[in-house]
N, C-alpha and C positions, 0 to 999 in steps of 0.2 A: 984769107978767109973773108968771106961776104957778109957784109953789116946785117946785123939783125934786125929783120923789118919793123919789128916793134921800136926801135930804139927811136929817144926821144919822147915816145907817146908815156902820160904820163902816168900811167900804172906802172910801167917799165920801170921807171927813174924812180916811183914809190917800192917796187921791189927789192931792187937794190940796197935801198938808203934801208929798208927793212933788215936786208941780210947780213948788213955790217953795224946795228944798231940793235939787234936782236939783245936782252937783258931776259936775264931769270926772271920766272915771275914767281912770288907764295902760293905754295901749293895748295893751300888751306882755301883760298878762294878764287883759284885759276881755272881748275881743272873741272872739266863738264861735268856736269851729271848726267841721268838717262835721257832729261828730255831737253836738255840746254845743245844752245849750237854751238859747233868749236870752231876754230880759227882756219881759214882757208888756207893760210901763207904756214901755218907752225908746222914745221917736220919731224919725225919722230913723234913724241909723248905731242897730240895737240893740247891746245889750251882752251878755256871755254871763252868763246866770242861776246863781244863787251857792245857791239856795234855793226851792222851792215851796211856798206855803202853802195846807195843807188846806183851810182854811175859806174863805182867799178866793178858792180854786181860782185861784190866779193866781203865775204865775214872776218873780222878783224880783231885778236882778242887785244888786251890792256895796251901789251908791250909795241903789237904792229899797229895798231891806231894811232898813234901817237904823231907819224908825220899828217895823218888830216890834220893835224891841231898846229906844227910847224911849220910844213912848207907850206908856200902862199897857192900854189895849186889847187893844192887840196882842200883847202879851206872852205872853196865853193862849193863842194861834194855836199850830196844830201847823205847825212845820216839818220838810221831808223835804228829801234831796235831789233839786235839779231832777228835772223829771219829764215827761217829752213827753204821758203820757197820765194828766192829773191826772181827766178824764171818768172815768175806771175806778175814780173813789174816788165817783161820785156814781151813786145808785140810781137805774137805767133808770125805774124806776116812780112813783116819788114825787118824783124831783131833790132830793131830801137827801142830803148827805155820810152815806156807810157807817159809822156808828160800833160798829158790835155785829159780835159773831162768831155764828152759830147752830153749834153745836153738830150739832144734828140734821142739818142739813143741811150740813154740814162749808162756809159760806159769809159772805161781808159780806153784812150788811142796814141799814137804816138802822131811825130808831124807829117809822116809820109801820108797816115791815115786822110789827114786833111786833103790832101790829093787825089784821092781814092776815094772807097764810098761812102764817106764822110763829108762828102764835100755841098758844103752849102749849108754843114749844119749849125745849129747855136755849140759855140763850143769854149769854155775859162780853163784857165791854167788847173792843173788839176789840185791845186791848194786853197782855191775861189769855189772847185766843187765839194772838196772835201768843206769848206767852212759853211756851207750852203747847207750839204746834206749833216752836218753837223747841226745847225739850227733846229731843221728838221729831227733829228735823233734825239737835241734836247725834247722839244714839244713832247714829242712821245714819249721820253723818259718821265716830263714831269707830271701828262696822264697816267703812268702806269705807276707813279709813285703817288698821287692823288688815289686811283685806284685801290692801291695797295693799302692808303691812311684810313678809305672806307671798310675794304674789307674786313681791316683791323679793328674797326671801330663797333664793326658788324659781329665780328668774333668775341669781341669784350661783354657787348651787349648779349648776347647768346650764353656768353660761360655768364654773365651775370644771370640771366633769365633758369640755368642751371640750379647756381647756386640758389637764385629764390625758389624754383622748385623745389629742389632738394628739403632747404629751411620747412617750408612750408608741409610737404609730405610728412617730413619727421613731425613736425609738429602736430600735425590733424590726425598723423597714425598713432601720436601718445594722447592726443585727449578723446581722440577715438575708442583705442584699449581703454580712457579711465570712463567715459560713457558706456561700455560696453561694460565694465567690471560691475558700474551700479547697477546698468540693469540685471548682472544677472545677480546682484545682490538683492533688487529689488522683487528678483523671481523666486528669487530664495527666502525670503521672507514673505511673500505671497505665499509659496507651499508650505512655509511653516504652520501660517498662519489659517490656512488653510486646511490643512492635518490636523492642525489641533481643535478649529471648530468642528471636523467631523469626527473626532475623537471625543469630545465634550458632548455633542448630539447623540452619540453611540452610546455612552454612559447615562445618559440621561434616557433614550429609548429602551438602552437595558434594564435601568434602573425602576422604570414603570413599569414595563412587561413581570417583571421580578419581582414586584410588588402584587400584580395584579395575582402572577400565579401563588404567591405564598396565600393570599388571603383565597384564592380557590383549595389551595392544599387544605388548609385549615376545615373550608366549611366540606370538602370532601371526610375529614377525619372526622367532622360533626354526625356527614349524613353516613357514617358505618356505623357509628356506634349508634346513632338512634337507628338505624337497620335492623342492628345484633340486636334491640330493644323488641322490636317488632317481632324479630325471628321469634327470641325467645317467649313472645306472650303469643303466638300463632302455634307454639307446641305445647301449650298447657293445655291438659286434660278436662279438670277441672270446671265444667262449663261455669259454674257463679263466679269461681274465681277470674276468668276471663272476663266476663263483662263485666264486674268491679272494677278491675283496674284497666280494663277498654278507656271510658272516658277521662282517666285520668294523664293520658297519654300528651303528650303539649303538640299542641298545632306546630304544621311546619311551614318555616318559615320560607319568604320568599327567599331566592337566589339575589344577591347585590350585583349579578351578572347576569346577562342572556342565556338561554340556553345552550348557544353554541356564542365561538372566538368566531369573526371571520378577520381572516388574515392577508391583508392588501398582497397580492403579486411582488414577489423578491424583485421591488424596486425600490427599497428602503433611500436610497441614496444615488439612483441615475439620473434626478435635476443635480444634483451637486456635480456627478460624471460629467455631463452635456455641458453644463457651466463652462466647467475647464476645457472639456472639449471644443468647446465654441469659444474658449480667447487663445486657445494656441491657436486654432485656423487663424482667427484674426492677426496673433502674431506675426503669425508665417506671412500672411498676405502683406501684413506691413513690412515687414523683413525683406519682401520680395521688390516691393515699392520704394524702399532706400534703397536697396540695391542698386537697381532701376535709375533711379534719380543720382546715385554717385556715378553711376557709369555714365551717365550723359555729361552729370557735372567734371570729370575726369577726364572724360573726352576731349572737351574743351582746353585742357593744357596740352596747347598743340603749337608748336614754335616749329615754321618753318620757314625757311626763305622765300620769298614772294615769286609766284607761278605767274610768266607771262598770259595776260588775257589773250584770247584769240584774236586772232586778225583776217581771217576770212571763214566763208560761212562754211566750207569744208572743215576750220578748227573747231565752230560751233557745232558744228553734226557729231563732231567725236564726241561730246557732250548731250549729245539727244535722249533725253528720255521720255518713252511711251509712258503718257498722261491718260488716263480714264475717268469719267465725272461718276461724282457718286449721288444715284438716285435718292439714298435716303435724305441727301442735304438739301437738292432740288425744293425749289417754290413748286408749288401746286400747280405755279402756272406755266411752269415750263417742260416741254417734251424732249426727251431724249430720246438718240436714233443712233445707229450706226455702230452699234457693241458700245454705246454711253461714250462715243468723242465725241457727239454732236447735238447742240442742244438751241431749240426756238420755242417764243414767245411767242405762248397762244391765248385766245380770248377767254378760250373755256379751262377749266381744272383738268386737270389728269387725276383719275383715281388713284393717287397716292393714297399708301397708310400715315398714321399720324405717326411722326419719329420724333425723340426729343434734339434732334441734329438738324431740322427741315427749318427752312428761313421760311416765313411765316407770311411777309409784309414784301421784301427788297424782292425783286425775281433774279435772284444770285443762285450756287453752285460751286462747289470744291468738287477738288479732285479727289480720287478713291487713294493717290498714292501722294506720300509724305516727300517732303523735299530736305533732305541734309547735306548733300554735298556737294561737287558741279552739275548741273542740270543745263538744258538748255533744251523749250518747246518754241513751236509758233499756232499762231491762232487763226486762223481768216473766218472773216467775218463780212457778213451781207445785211443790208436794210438798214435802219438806224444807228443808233447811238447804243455804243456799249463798251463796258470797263474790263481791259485785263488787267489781275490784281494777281498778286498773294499773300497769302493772311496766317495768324496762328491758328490753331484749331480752335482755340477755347473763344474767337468772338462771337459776338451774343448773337442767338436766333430769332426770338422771339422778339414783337414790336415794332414801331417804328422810328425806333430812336436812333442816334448816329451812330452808337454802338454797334449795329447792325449793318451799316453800310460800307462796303470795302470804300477806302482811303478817307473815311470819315472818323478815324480814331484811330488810336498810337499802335493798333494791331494789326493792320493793314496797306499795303502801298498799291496803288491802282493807277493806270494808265487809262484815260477816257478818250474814246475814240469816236468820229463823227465823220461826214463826209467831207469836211474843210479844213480840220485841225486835231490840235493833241491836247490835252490839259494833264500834268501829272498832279496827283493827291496824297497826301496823307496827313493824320491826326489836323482832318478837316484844312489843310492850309493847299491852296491851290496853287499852278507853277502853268501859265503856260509854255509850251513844248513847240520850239519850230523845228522842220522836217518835212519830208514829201510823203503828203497822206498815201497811203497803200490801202488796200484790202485785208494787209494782212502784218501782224506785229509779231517779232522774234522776243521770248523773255530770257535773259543768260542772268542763271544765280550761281552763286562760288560764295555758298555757304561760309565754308569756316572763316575766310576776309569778309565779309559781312558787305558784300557785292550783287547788287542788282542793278541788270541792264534792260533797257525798253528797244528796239529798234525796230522801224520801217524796212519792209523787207518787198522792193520791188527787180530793179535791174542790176541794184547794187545796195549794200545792206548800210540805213544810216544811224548812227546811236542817235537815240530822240532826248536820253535821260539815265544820269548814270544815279546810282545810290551808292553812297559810303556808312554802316552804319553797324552794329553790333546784333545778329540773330540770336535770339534768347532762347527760343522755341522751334519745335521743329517745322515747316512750312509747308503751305499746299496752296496748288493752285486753283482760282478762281475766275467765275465769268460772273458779269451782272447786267442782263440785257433789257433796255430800257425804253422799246419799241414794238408794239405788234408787231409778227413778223419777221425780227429781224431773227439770223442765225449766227451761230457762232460755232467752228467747229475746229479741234482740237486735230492738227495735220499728223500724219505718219510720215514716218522718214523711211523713205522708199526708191525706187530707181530715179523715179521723175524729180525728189527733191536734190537727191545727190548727182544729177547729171548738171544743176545748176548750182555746185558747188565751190566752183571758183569764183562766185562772186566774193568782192571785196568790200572795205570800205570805201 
């Protein structure tokens, strides 16, 4: 018989010593489960694999492992644990185990590789690459566990911001209901109070009227029976006897009344009607007005996780809102043009009407529409010097005081523009602003973070001034132009601005 070509090599000789050292193993914790690997060498009933080895590309359970641990051969062997796809350690190309890392091409090769076209690259043992990309997998494990400490810390803070909502609701919804019980305790005793003065007025109107008529009944029964008097001395026959007791007849007397009642129009009581009339409207209006004022204040419990700002002017356009000035705010001395986007400083007045909303002194201007959410306009502007701002509604019109000036008080934030520079303003404290002057300034507000941006908007959009701060009121945009002549007019977002929308920072 001819020698077995294997014979010798030394899986052969570990087959063997396997077949004649084969031991039971406990079934309790031998035998595979569904997803466990079993033993390449066990015949019959397999066993579940304890161990794969590299070299002999072959799965080993308890019993047949046991010469890697004995013979000295075997000892060099890599073991891994079990593995269903030990093929993925042997190169497609040459059927040699992958012992090398290439570098170059971030992959296993085996040594033949090296020959082939691999050749020339950076290339370590593939235990040099595995501890290399092991560095690497910590780093990133310990950002995505850094990660992880934040987002948890994010989440705590959120179920706390929960529960203080929560707290809070309940609580403004029970002293709300006991607010709401008094008043309408206090409505209630209003109408009581009020019923029973026109009850008490009623009885006192009756009570006169009912006086006035009894003492008319009376002298009505006086003037019958001196009537029956008269009748009866105008039927006597008797001429002497009628003019004897003719003059002894009693004069009559005056009436302690007019001849006639005149009776005012059944409005005995419609100022008392109107009264009440006139404080439910008022209620209602006030009713309507906290309403009003809880929904804005309610609005404001808005907990969300923080929205990337935009990063190019195409993100700001998705944010463009169509701004229009509003004439009755206008100074007298400025003219509006172009459906109210565009407005210049003239010498003469415009026949404006008088509004209590018209700046009076400053040559300023708001917007017709209100600013509460993301917004984002631009301005261009020609000839002198002049401010984009935005303001609450309620600052002062009237005068000349700083009140009145966008970024000259706590009400206002303004951006002043010239032909050389920038200045940012508010509550009177001045900031100069470096940036490459333009023609033309982009404003981006993101209301509810309490976020205003200023920016140069020439070949490439530059932030000039960012604001961090708390809006309390709802916002409107402004212009304050500070030169005959100049103009200033409020852009559209149209083809021509969005074909230059990929400008960046």
């Amino acid at each position: 018989m001819a020698p077995d070509p294997h014979f010798g090599h030394p899986c052969f000789t570990q087959l063997l010593i396997m077949k004649t050292e084969l031991k039971d193993a406990p079934a309790d914790r031998c035998f595979p489960g569904h997803e466990d690997v079993t033993c390449d060498i066990c015949t019959g009933k397999k066993m579940k694999a304890v161990k794969s080895c590299l070299v002999c590309l072959v799965s080993y359970c308890e019993n047949h492992l046991q010469p890697h641990y004995d013979v000295a051969q075997f000892k060099k062997h890599k073991l891994v644990n079990p593995s269903k796809k030990l093929e993925e350690h042997i190169c497609s190309h040459h059927d040699e185990v992958m012992k090398i890392f290439c570098r170059t091409d971030q992959k296993c090769i085996c040594y033949l590789c090296l020959m082939d076209e691999h050749k020339g690259h950076e290339t370590v043992q593939v235990a040099a690459g595995r501890a290399e990309k092991q560095k690497e997998l910590e780093a990133k494990r310990r950002k995505v566990q850094q990660r992880i400490q934040d987002q948890e810390k994010d989440v705590k803070l959120l179920q706390q911001e929960v529960e203080a909502i929560n707290v809070s609701a309940d609580k403004t919804v029970e002293d709300s209901e006991k607010i709401f019980t008094q008043l309408i305790r206090l409505l209630q005793k209003r109408s009581s109070e009020v019923k029973q003065q026109i009850r008490s007025q009623q009885e006192t109107e009756v009570s006169r009227v009912k006086d006035v008529e009894e003492k008319l009944e009376q002298e009505i029964t006086e003037l019958k029976r001196k009537d029956a008097e008269l009748e009866q001395l105008s039927h006597t026959e008797d001429h002497n006897q009628f003019l004897h007791k003719y003059p002894s007849l009693p004069a009559l007397r005056e009436s302690t009344h007019s001849s006639s009642i005149n009776i005012r129009p059944l409005r005995h009581f419609e100022d008392v009607r109107k009264a009440v009339s006139d404080a439910k409207h008022d209620l209602e209006n006030l009713l309507t007005e906290i309403k009003s004022n809880i929904s804005l204040t309610v609005s404001k419990v808005d907990v969300l996780l923080p929205e990337p700002e935009p990063k190019t002017r195409a993100d700001f356009l998705k944010h463009s809102q169509e701004i229009t000035l509003d004439p009755n705010t206008a100074n007298k001395f400025l003219l509006l043009s172009d459906r109210n986007r565009k407005v210049t400083l003239m010498k003469q007045q415009q026949p404006y009407e008088d509004h209590p909303e018209r700046f009076t002194y400053f040559c300023e201007v708001l917007s017709r529409e209100s600013l509460t959410g993301h917004s984002y306009w631009e301005v261009e502007w020609k000839g002198g010097e002049i401010e984009v701002a935005v303001t609450y509604k309620n600052i002062s019109r009237t005068g000349t005081s700083e009140k009145c000036g966008f970024g000259l008080n706590d009400r206002s934030w303004a951006l002043h523009c010239d032909a050389n520079s920038y200045l940012y303003s508010y509550n009177n404290a001045k900031t100069p602003v470096s940036g490459p002057v333009s023609s033309r300034v982009g404003v981006y507000l993101n209301y509810k973070l309490g976020v205003l941006c200023f920016y140069s908007i020439s070949k490439k959009m530059t932030l000039l001034h960012r604001v961090q701060t708390t809006f309390t009121q709802p916002l409107y945009a402004g212009l304050w132009l500070l030169d005959y002549g100049t103009t200033a007019e409020l852009i559209r977002v149209n083809q021509s601005t969005k074909s230059k929308a990929n400008w960046a920072f």
